[in-house]
C-alpha positions as CSV (number, residue, x, y, z in Angstrom):
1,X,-30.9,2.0,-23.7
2,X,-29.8,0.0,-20.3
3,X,-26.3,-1.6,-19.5
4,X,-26.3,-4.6,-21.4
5,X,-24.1,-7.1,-19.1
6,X,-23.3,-10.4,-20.6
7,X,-20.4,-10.9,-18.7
8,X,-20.8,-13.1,-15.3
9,X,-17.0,-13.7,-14.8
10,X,-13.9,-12.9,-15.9
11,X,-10.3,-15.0,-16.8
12,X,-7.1,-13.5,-15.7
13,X,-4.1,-14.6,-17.5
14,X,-1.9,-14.5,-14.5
15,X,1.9,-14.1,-14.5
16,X,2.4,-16.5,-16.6
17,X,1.4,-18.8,-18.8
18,X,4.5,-21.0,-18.2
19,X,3.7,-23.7,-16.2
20,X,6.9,-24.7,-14.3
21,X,7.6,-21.0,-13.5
22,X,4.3,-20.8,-12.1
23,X,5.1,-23.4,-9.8
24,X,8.4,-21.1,-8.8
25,X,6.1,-18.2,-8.5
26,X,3.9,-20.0,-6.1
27,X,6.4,-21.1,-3.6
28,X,8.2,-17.1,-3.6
29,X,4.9,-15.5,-3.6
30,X,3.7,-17.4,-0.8
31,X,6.5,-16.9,1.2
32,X,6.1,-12.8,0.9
33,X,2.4,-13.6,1.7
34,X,3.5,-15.1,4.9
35,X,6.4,-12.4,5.2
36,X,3.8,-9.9,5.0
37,X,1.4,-11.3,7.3
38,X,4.2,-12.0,10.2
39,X,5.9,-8.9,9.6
40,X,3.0,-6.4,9.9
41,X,1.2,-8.1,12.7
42,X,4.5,-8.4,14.7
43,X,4.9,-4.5,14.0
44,X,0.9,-4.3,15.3
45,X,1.4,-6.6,19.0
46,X,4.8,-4.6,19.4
47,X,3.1,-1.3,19.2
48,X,0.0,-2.3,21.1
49,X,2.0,-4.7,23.7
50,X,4.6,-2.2,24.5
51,X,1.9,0.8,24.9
52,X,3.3,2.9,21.9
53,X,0.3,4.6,20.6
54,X,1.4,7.6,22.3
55,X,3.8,8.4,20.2
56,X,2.4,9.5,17.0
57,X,5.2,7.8,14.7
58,X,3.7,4.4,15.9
59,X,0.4,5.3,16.3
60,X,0.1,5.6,12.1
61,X,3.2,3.1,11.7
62,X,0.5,0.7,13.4
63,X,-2.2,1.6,10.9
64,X,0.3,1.5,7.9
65,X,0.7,-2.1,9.0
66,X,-2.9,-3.3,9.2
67,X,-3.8,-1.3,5.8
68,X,-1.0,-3.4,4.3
69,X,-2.1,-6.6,5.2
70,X,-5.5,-5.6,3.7
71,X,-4.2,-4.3,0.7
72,X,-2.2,-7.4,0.2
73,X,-4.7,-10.0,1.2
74,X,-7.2,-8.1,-1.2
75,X,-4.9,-9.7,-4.3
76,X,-2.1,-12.2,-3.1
77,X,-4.4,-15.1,-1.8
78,X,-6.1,-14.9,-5.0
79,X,-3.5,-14.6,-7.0
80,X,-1.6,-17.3,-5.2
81,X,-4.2,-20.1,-5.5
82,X,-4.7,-19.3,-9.3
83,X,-0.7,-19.9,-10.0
84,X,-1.6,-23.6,-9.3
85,X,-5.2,-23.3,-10.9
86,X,-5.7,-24.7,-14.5
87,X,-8.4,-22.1,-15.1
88,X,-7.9,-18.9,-13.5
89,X,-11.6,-17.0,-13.0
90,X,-13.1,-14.1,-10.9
91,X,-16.8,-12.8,-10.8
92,X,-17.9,-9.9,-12.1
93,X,-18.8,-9.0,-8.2
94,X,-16.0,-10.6,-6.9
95,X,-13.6,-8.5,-9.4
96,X,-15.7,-5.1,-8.3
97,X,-14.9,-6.1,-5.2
98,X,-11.4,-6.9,-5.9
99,X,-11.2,-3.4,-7.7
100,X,-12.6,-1.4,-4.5
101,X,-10.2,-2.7,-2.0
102,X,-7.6,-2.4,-4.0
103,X,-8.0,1.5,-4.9
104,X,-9.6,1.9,-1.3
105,X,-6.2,0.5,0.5
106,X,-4.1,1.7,-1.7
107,X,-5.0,4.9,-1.4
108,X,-5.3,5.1,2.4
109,X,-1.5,4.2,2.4
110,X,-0.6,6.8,0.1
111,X,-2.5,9.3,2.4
112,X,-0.9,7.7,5.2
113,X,2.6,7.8,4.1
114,X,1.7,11.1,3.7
115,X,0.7,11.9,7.1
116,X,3.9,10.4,8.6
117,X,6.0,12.9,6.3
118,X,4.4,15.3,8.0
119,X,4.8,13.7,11.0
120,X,8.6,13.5,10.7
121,X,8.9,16.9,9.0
122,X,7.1,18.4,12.8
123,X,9.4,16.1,15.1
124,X,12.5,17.5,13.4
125,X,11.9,21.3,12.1
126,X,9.2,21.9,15.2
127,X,10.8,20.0,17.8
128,X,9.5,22.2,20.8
129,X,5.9,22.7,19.5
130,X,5.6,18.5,18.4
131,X,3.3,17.5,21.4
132,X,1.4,20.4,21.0
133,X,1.0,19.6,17.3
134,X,0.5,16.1,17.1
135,X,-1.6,16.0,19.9
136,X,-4.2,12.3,20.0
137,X,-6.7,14.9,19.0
138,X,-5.0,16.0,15.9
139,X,-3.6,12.3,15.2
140,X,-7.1,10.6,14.9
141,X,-8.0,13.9,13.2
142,X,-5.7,12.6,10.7
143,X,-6.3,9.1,10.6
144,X,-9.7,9.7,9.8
145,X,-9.0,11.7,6.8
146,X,-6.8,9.1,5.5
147,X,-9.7,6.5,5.2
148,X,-12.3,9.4,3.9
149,X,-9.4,9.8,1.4
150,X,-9.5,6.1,0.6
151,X,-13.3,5.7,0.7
152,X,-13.4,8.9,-2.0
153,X,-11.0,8.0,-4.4
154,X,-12.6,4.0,-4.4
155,X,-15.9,5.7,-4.8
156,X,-15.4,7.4,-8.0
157,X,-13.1,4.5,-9.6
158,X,-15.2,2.0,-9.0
159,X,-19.0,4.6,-9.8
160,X,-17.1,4.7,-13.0
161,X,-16.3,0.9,-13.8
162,X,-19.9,-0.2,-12.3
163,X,-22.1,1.9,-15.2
164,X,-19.8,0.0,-18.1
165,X,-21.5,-2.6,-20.2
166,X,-19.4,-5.6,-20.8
167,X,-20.8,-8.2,-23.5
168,X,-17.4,-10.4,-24.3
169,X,-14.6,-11.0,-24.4
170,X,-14.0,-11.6,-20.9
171,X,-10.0,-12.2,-20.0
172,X,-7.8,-10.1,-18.4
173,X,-4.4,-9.6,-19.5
174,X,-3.1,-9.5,-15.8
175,X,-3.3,-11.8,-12.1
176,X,-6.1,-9.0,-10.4
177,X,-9.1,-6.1,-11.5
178,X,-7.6,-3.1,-11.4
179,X,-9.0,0.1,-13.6
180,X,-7.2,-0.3,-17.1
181,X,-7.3,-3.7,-17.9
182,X,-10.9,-3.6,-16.7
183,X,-11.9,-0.7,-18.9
184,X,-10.4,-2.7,-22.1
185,X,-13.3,-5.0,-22.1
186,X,-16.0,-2.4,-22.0
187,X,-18.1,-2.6,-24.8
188,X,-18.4,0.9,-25.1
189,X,-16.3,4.2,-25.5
190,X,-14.6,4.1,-22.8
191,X,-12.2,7.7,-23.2
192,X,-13.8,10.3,-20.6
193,X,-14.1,7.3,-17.9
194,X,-10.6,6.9,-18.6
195,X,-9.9,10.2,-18.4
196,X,-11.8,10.5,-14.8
197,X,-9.4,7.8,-13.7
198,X,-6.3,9.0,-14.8
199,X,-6.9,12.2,-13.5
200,X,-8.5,10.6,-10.2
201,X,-5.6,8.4,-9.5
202,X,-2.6,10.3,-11.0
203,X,-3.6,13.7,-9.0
204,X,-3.4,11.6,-6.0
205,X,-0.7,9.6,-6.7
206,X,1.5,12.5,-7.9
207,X,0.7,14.8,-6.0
208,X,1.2,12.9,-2.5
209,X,4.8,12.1,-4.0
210,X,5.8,15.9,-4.8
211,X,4.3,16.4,-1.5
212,X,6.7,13.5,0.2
213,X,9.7,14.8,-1.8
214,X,9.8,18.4,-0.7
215,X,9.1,17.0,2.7
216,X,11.9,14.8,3.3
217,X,14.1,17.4,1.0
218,X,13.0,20.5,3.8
219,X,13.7,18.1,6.7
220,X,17.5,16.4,5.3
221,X,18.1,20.5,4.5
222,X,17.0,21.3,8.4
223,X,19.2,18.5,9.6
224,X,22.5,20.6,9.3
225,X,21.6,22.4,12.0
226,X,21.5,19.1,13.8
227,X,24.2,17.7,16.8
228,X,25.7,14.1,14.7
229,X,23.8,12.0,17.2
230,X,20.4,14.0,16.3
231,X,21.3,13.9,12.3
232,X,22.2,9.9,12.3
233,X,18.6,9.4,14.1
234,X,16.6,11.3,12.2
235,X,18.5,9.6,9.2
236,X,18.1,6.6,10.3
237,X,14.3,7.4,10.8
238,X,13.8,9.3,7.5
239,X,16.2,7.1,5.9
240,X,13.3,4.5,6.0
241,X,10.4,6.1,5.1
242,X,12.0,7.5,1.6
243,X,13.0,4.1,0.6
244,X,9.4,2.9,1.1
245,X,8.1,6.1,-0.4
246,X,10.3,5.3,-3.2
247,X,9.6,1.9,-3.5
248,X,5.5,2.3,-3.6
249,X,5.3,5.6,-5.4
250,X,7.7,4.6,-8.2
251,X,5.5,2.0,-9.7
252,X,2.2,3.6,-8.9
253,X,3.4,6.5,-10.5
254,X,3.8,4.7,-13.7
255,X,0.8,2.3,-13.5
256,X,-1.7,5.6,-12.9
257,X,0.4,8.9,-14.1
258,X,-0.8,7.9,-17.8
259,X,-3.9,7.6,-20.7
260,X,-5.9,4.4,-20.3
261,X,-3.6,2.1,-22.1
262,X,-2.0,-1.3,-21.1
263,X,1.5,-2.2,-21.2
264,X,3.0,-6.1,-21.2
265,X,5.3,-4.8,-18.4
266,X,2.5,-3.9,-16.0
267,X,1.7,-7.1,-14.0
268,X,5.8,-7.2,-13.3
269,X,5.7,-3.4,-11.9
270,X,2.0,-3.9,-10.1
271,X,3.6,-6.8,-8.2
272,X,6.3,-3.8,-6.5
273,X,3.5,-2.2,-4.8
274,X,0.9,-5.1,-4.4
275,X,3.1,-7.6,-2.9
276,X,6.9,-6.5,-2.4
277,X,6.5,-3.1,-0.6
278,X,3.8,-4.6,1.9
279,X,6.5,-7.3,2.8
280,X,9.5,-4.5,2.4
281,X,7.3,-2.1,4.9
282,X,8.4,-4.3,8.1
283,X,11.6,-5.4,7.3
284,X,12.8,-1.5,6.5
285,X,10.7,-0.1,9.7
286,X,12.4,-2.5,12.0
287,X,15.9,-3.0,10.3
288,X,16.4,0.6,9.4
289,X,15.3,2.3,12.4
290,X,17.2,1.9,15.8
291,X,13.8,3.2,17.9
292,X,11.7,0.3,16.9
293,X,14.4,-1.8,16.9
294,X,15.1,-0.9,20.4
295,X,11.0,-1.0,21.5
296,X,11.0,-4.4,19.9
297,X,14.1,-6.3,21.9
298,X,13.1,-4.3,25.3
299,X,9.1,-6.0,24.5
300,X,10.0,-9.5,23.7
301,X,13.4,-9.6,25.5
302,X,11.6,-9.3,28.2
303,X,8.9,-11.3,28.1
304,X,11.0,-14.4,26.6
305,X,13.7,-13.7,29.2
306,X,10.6,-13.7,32.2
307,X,9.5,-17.0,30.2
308,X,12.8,-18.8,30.4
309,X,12.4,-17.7,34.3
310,X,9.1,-19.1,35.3
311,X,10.1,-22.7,34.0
């Protein structure tokens, strides 16, 4: 018997169902949006304006900044016009679609949070073999298995979700597709795709975080034998990419390191690593660390100061 498929669209509940905080919702939500956008592009022009590519903790910072204004613009746009919206739909393609770049981003930045642990973990423990480590060759070596990471993981979430018949009902308990809410409607027994995903996401999502956590615990351990000027920079360094990796993995961890069931708190801890730790991601980057700080007042110092002088 073929996939019966009587379902051409499907309604999200959204955030809410209140209308007046909708309305509050809209106005924060598109301020992160625009947080997010400024923040990650002005990260992007400082790296590629000031020549930093170079120097590996850049040249992925860069990347972390462009996958998280796709992984954002994937879900906030819509999710932003449908908080004003009366009735709140999505295609069936256009929520497969939805689906793939949000498992497909998602996963790159786990891969390449992962990478820049490394990174860190070579600067510090290996400081006189780094450039021969994390040579461009070796960089783009792992950039490139970043987004084969990505494309994977999106491949098999989405192969699974794709050969599902829906046939009604058709709403969503949440404000985007993602895999368990998804797999609810299926008209069909849906327990060994669920197990696929769970296994698929949670092995990557877990994993990657022991991985970052005995990282950033072998490098803080390695710091002792540090001057105090080399400890408070690589604090100050490190410092920032824990509280991101805490921030992201945190949530995903609970959203994908379970069975295929649904909680009412999901949509409230999916909006940590949809929305807030893109817009975090700059703001802790440049705030928290004194060497992009510093490459971002010598770039546009400059060029506002050599402004002001050719009036």
């Amino acid at each position: 018997m073929g996939k019966i498929n009587n379902v051409t669209e499907f309604i999200f509940w959204g955030l809410s169902q209140n209308l007046e905080i909708e309305e509050v919702c809209f106005m924060v939500f598109s301020f992160f949006y625009t947080v997010i956008l400024l923040g990650n592009v002005l990260i992007m022009l400082t790296v590629y304006m000031g020549n930093l590519f170079k120097v590996p903790m850049y040249f992925f910072l860069n990347y972390l900044s462009f996958v998280d204004i796709c992984y954002s613009s994937v879900i906030a746009p819509k999710m932003i016009v449908d908080l004003l919206a009366k009735s709140k739909t999505i295609s069936y393609v256009g929520c497969m679609l939805q689906l793939f770049g949000v498992h497909f981003f998602g996963c790159t930045e786990i891969f390449i949070l992962t990478v820049m642990a490394y990174d860190r973990y070579v600067a510090i423990c290996k400081p006189l073999h780094y450039t021969t480590i994390m040579d461009r060759g070796r960089c783009n070596k792992m950039l490139l298995g970043t987004w084969i990471g990505g494309f994977l993981h999106f491949i098999i979430q989405v192969a699974m979700v794709v050969q599902l018949p829906f046939c009604g009902p058709s709403e969503i308990d949440h404000y985007f597709c993602d895999v368990h809410p998804v797999l609810k409607l299926a008209c069909a027994d849906t327990y060994v795709v669920g197990v696929v995903v769970t296994t698929n996401s949670g092995t990557i999502t877990l994993g990657s975080f022991v991985i970052l956590i005995i990282s950033y615990a072998i490098i803080l351990m390695s710091l002792r034998k540090h001057s105090a000027e080399g400890r408070r920079k690589a604090l100050s360094t490190c410092g920032s990419h824990i509280a991101v990796v805490i921030i992201f993995f945190g949530p995903c961890t609970f959203m994908y390191m379970r069975p295929d069931t649904t909680f009412s708190e999901d949509k409230m801890v999916a909006v940590f690593y949809t929305i807030i730790t893109p817009m975090l991601n700059p703001l802790i980057y440049t705030l928290r660390n004194a060497e992009v700080k510093n490459a971002m007042k010598r770039l546009w110092g400059r060029r506002v100061f050599s402004k002001a002088n050719g009036k």
